[in-house]
PABAMI-606667 format. One record per atom (N, C-alpha, C, O): residue in three letters; atom name; x, y, z. Coordinates in steps of 0.2 Angstrom, whole numbers, padded with zeros to 4 digits. Layout:
BEGIN
resn|name|X|Y|Z
ala|CA|X|Y|Z
...
***
This chain:
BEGIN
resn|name|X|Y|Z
unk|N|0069|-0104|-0250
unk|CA|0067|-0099|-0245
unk|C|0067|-0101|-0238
unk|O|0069|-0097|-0233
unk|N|0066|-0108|-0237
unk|CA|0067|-0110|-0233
unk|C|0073|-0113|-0227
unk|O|0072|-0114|-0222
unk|N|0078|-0112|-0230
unk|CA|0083|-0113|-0229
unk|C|0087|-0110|-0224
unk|O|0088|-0104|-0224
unk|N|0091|-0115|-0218
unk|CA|0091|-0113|-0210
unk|C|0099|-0107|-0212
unk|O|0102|-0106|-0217
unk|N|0100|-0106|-0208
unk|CA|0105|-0100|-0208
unk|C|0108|-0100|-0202
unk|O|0109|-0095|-0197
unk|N|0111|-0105|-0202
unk|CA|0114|-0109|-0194
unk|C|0119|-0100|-0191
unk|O|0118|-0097|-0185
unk|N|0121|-0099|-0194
unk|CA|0124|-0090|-0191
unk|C|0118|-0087|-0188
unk|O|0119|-0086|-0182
unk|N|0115|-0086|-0189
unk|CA|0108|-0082|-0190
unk|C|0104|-0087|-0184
unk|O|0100|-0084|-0181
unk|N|0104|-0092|-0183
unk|CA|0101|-0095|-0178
unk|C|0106|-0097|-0172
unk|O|0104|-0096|-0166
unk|N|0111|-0099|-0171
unk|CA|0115|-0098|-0167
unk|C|0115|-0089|-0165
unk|O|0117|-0088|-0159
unk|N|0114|-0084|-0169
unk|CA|0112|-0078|-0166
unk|C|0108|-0076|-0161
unk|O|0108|-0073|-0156
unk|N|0102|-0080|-0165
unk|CA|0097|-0079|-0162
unk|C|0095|-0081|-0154
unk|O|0092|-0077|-0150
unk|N|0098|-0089|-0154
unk|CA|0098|-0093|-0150
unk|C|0102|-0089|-0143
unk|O|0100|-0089|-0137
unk|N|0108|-0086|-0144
unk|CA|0111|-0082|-0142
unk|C|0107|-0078|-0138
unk|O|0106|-0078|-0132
unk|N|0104|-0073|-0142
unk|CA|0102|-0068|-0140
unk|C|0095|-0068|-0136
unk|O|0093|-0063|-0132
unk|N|0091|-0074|-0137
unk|CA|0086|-0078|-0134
unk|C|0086|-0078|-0127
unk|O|0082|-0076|-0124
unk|N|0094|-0081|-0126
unk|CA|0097|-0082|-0120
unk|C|0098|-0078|-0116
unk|O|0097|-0080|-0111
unk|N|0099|-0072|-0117
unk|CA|0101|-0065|-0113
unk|C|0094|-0061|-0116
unk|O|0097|-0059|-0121
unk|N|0090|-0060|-0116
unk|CA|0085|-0055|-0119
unk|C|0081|-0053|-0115
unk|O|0079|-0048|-0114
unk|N|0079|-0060|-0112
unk|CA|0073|-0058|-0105
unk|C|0074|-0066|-0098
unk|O|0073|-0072|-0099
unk|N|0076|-0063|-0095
unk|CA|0076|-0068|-0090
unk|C|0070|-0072|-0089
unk|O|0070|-0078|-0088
unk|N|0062|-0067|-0091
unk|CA|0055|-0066|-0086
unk|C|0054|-0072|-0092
unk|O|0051|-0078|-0091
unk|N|0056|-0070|-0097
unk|CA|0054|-0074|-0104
unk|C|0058|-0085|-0102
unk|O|0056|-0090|-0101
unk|N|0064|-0082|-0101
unk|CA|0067|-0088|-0102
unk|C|0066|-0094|-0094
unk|O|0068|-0100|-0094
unk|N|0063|-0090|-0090
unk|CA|0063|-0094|-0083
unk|C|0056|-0096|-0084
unk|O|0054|-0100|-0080
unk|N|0051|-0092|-0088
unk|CA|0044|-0095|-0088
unk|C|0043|-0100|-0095
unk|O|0038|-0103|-0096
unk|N|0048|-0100|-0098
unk|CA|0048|-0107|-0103
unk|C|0051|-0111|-0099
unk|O|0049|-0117|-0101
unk|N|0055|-0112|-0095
unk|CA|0059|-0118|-0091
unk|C|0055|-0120|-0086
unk|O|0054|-0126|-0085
unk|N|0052|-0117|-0083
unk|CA|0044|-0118|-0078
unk|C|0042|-0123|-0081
unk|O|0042|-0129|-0080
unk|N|0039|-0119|-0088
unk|CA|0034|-0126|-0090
unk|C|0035|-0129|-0094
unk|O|0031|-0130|-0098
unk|N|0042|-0133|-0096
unk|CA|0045|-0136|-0101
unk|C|0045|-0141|-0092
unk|O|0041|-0146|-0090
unk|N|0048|-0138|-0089
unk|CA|0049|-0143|-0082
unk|C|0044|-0146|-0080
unk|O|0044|-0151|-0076
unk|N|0038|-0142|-0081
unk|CA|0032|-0146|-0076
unk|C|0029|-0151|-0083
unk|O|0025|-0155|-0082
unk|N|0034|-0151|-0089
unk|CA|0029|-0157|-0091
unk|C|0037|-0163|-0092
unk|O|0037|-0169|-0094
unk|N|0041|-0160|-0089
unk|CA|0047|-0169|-0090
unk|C|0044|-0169|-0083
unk|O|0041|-0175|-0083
unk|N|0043|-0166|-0079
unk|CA|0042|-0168|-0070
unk|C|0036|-0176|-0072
unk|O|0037|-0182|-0069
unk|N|0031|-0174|-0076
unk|CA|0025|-0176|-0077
unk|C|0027|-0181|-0080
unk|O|0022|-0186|-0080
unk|N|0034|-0184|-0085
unk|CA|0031|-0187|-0090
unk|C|0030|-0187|-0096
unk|O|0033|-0190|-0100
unk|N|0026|-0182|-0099
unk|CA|0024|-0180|-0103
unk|C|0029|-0174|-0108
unk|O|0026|-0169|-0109
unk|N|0034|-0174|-0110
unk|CA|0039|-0172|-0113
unk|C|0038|-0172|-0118
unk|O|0040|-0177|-0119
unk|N|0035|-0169|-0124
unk|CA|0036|-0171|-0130
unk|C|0042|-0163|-0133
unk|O|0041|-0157|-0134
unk|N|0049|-0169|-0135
unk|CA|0054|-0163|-0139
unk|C|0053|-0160|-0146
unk|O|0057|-0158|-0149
unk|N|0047|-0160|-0149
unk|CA|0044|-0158|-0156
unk|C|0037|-0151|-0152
unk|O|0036|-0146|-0156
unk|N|0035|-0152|-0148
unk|CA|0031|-0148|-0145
unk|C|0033|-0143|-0140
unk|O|0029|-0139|-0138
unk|N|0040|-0145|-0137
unk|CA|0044|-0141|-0132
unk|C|0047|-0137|-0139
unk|O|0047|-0130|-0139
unk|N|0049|-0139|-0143
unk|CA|0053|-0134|-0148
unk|C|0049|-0129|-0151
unk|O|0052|-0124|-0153
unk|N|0043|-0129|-0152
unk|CA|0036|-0127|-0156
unk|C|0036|-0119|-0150
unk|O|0036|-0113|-0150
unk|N|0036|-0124|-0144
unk|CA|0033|-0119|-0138
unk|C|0040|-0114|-0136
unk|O|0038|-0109|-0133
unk|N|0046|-0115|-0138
unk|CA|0050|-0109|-0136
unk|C|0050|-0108|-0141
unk|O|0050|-0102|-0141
unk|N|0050|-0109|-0149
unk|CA|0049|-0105|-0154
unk|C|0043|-0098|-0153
unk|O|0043|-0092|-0155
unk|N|0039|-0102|-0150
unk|CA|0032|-0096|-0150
unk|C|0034|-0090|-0145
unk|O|0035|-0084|-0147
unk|N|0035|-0093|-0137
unk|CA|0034|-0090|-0131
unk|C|0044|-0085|-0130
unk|O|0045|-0080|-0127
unk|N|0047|-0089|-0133
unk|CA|0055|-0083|-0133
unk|C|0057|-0083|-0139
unk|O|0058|-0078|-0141
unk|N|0058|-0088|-0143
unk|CA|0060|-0086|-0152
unk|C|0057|-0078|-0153
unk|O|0061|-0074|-0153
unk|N|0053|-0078|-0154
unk|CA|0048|-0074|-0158
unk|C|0048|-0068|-0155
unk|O|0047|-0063|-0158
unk|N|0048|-0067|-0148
unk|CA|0049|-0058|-0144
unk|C|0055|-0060|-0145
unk|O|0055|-0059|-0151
unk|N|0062|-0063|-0144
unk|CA|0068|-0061|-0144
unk|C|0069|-0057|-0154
unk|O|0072|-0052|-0157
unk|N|0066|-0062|-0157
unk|CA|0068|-0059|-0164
unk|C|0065|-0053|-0165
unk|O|0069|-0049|-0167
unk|N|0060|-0052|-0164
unk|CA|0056|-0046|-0164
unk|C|0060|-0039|-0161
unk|O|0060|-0033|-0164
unk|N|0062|-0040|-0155
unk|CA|0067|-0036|-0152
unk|C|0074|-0036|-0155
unk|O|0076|-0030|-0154
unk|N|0077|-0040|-0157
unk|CA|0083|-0038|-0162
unk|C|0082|-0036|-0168
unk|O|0087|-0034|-0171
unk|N|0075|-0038|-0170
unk|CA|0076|-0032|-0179
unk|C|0075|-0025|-0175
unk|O|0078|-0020|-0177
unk|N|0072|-0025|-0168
unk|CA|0071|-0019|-0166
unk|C|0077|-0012|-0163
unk|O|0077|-0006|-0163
unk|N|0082|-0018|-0162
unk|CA|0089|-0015|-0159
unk|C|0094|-0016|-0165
unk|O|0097|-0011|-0166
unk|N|0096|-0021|-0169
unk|CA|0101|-0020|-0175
unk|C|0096|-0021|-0179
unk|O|0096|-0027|-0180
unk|N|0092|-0018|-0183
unk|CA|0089|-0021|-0190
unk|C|0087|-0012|-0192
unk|O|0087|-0008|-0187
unk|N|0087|-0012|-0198
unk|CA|0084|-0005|-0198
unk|C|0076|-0005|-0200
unk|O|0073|-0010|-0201
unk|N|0074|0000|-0200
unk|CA|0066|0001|-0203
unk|C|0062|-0004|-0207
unk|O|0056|-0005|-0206
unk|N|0066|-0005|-0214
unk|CA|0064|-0010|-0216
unk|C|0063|-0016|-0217
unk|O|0060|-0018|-0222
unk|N|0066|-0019|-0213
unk|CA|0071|-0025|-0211
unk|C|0063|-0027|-0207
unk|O|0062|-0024|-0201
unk|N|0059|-0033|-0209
unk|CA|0056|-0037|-0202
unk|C|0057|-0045|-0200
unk|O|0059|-0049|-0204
unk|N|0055|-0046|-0195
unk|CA|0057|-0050|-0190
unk|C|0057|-0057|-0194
unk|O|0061|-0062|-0192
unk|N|0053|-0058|-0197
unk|CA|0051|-0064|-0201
unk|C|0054|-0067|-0207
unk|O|0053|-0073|-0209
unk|N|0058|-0061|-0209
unk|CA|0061|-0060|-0215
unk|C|0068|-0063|-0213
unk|O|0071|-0068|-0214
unk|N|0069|-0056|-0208
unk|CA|0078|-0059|-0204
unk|C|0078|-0067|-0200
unk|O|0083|-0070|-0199
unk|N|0074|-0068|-0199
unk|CA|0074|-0075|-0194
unk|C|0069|-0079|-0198
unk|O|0063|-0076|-0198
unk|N|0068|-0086|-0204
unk|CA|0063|-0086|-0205
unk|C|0060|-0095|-0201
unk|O|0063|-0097|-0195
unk|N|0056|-0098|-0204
unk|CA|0053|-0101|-0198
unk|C|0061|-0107|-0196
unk|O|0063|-0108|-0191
unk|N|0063|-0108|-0204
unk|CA|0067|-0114|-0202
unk|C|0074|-0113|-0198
unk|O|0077|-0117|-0195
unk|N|0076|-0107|-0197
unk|CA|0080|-0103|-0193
unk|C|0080|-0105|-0186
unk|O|0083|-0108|-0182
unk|N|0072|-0100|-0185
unk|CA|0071|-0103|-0179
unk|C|0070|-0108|-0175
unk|O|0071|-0109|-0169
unk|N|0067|-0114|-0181
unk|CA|0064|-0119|-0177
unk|C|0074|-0121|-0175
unk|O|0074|-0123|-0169
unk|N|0078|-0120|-0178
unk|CA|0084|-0123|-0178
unk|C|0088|-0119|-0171
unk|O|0093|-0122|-0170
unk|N|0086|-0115|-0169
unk|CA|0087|-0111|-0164
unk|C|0082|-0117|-0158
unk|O|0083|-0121|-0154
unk|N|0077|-0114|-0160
unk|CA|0073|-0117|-0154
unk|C|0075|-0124|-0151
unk|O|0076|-0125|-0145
unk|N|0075|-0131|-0157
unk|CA|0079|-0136|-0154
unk|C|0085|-0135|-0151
unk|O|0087|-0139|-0148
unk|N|0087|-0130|-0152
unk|CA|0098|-0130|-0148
unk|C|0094|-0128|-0139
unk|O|0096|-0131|-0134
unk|N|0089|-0124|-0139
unk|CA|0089|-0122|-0134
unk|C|0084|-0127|-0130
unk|O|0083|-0126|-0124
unk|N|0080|-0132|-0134
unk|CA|0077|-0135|-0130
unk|C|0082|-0141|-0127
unk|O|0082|-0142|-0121
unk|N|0085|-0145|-0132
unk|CA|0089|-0148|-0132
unk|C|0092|-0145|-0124
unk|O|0090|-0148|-0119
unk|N|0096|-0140|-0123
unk|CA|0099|-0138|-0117
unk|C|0094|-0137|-0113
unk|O|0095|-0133|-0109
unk|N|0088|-0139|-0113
unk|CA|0082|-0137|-0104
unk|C|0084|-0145|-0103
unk|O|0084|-0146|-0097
unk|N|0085|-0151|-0109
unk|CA|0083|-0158|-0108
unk|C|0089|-0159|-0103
unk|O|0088|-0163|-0099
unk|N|0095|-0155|-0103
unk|CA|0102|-0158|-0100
unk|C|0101|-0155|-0095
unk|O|0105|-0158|-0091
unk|N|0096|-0148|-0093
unk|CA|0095|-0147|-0087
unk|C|0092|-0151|-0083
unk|O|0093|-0151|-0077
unk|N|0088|-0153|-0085
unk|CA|0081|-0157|-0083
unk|C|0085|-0164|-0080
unk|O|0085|-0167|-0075
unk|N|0088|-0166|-0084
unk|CA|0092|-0173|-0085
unk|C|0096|-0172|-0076
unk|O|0094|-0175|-0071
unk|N|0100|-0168|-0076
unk|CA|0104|-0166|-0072
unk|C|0101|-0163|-0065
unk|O|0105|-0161|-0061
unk|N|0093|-0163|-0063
unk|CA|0088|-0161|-0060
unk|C|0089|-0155|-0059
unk|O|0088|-0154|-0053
unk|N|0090|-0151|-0061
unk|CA|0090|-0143|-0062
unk|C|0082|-0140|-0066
unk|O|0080|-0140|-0072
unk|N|0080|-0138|-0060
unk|CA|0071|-0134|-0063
unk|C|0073|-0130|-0061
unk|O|0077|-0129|-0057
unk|N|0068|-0125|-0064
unk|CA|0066|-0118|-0062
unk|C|0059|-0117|-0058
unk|O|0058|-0111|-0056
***
C-alpha cells in the first residue's frame, strides 16, 4: 500500500509548484533561514514541505480533478508524497547553493 507512484508524485510535485505562490515562497523563506543558519537538516526540510505545500496542493487537486469519492490521502499516499517532497526540496538545496533566497 505503500508504494510510491513516481507519476502520481512527479504530478503532484508539479502542481505544488504552481498551486500557491503564498504557499511556495513561505516554505523557501524558512527552508532559507535555516541553510542561512546552518542548521539544514534534508530529512526535516522534506517532512516540512510535505506538511506546509504537499498536503494543501493535494487536497486541492482531489478538489479540482478528483471526484466526490476520491480523498486526498488515498490519491497521493504518504510514500508519494514524501517522494515529491524530496524532488522539490532537493531543488530549494540548488537554489540555496546558488544564493538564491526568498
Amino acid at each position: 500500500m505503500n508504494t510510491v507512484d513516481q507519476i502520481a508524485a512527479d504530478e503532484l510535485a508539479l502542481y505544488a509548484l504552481n498551486f500557491s505562490g503564498s504557499h511556495y515562497n513561505m516554505v523557501g523563506k524558512t527552508l532559507g533561514k535555516f541553510y542561512k543558519q546552518g542548521t539544514y537538516n534534508h530529512d526535516r526540510a522534506s517532512q516540512y514541505v510535505d506538511r506546509y505545500l504537499l498536503v494543501p496542493a493535494a487536497k486541492d487537486y482531489v478538489l479540482c480533478h478528483g471526484s466526490m469519492r476520491d480523498s486526498w490521502h488515498k490519491m497521493f499516499n504518504k510514500a508519494t508524497r514524501m517522494e515529491a517532497a524530496e524532488a522539490i526540496a532537493r531543488g530549494f538545496v540548488v537554489e540555496f547553493k546558488l544564493n538564491n533566497f526568498f
